[in-house]
C-alpha positions in Angstrom: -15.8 -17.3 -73.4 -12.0 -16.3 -73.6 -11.7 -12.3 -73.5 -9.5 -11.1 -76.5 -8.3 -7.5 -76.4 -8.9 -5.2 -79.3 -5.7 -4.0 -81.4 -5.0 -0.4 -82.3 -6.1 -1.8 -86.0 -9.3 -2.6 -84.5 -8.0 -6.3 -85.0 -8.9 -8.6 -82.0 -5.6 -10.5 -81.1 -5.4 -14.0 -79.7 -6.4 -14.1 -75.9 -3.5 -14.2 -73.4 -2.5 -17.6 -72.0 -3.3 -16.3 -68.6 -7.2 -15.9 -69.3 -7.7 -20.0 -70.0 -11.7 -20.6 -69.5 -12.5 -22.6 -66.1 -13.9 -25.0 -68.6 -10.6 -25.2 -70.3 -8.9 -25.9 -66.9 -10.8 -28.5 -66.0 -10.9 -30.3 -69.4 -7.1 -30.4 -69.5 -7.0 -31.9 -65.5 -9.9 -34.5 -66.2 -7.7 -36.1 -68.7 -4.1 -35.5 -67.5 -5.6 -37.6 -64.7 -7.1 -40.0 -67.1 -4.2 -40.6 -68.3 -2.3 -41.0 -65.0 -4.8 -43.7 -64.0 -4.6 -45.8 -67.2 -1.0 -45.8 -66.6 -1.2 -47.0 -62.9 -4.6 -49.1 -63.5 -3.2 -51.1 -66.7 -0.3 -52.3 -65.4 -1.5 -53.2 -62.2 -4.9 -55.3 -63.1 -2.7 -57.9 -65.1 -1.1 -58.8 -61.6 -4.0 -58.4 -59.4 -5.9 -60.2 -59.3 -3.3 -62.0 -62.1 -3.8 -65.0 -63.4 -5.9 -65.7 -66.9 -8.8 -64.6 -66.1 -10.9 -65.8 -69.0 -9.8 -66.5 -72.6 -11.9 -67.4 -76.1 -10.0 -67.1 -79.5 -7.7 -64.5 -79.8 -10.0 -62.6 -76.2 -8.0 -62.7 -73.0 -8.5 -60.8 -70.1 -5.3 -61.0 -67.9 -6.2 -59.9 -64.2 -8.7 -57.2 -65.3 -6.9 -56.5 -68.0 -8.9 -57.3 -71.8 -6.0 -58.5 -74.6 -8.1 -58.7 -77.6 -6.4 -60.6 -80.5 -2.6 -59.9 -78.9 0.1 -62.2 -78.1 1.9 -61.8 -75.3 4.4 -62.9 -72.4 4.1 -62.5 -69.1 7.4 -62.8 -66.8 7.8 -64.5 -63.3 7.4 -61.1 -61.4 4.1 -61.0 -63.1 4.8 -58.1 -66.0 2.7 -58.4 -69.3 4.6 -57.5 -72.5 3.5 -58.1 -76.0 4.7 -60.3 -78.3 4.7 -59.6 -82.5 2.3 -62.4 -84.1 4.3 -65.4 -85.2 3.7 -69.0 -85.7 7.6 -69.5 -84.9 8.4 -69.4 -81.0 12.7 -69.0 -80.9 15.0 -69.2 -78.3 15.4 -65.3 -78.3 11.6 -64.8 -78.1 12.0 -66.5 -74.9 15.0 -65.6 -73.3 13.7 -62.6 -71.9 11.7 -64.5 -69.7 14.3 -66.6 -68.2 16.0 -63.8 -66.8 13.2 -63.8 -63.7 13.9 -67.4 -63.1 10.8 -68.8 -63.3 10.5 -72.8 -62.2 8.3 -73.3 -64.9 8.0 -71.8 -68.6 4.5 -72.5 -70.0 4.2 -71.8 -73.8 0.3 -71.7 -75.2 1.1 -72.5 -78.6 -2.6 -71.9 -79.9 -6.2 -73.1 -80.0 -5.7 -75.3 -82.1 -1.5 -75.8 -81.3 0.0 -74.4 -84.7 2.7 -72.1 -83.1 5.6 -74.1 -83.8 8.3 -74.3 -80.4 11.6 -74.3 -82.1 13.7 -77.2 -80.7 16.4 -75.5 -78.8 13.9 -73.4 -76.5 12.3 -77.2 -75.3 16.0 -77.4 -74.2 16.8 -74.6 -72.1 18.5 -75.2 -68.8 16.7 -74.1 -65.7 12.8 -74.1 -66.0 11.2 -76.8 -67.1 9.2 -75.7 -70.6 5.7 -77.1 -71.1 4.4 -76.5 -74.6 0.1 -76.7 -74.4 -2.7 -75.5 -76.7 -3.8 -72.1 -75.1 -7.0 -72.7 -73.4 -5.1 -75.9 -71.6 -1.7 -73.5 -70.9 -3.7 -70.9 -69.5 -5.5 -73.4 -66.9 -1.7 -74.7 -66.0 -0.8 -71.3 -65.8 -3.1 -70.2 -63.3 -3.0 -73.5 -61.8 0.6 -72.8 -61.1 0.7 -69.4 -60.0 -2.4 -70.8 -57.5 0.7 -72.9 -56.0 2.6 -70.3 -55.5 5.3 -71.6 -58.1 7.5 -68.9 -60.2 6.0 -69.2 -63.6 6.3 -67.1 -67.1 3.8 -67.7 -69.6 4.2 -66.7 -73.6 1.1 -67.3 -75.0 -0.5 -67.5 -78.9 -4.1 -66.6 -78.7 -5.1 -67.4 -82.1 -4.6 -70.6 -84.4 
């Protein structure tokens, strides 16, 4: 228990900052480091062990990572970003992804393929762009990283 001193009012004021419980302490350094792991751990389980590690309508687990009911993107170096839930893949949705150079862009345009690829992101210069439903652009996908190949993956994990 926190001592509180006694006023000259006979009013018990607030208890110094000083006299934090041991309790207190350790509560606040069991989840500052909590915190500091998630932010460490997170990041790096989606590029190791990488890959697509199993998926089922809109449930992916990227690396160790679980994704449930999220779109994302992940770049050639291997980052995961999110992507907002559209049926309408642009050009500018996937320009950020160029800029690592992948060889190869693979675009999982849903289970059952209603993403729609608008037609100037089928004719970008540079990686060649294959559009698949997700359970078959997620088996490329790992199929290419396997290889060794620079690939980025933006993937619709519903519909």
């Amino acid at each position: 228990m926190e001592k509180s001193e006694i006023t000259s009012q006979g009013e018990r004021s607030a208890p110094s900052p000083s006299a934090e419980s041991p309790r207190r302490k350790r509560a606040v350094r069991v989840v500052a480091r909590t915190l500091l792991a998630l932010a460490v751990i997170v990041p790096l389980s989606t590029r190791w062990p990488g890959g697509v590690s199993y998926a089922r309508f809109a449930f992916t687990v990227v690396g160790a990572c679980p994704i449930p009911a999220l779109d994302f993107t992940i770049d050639a170096g291997g980052w995961i970003s999110w992507r907002s839930k559209s049926h309408r893949i642009t050009l500018a949705e996937v320009a950020p992804l160029l800029e690592g150079a992948p060889e190869v862009l693979v675009i999982a345009n849903g289970w059952d393929g209603v993403a729609r690829v608008d037609p100037e992101v089928l004719q970008v210069t540079g990686p060649s762009v294959e559009v698949l439903r997700t359970e078959a652009a997620f088996l490329r996908y790992n199929q290419l990283r396997a290889q060794g190949r620079r690939v980025a993956l933006l993937a619709h994990t519903t519909c």
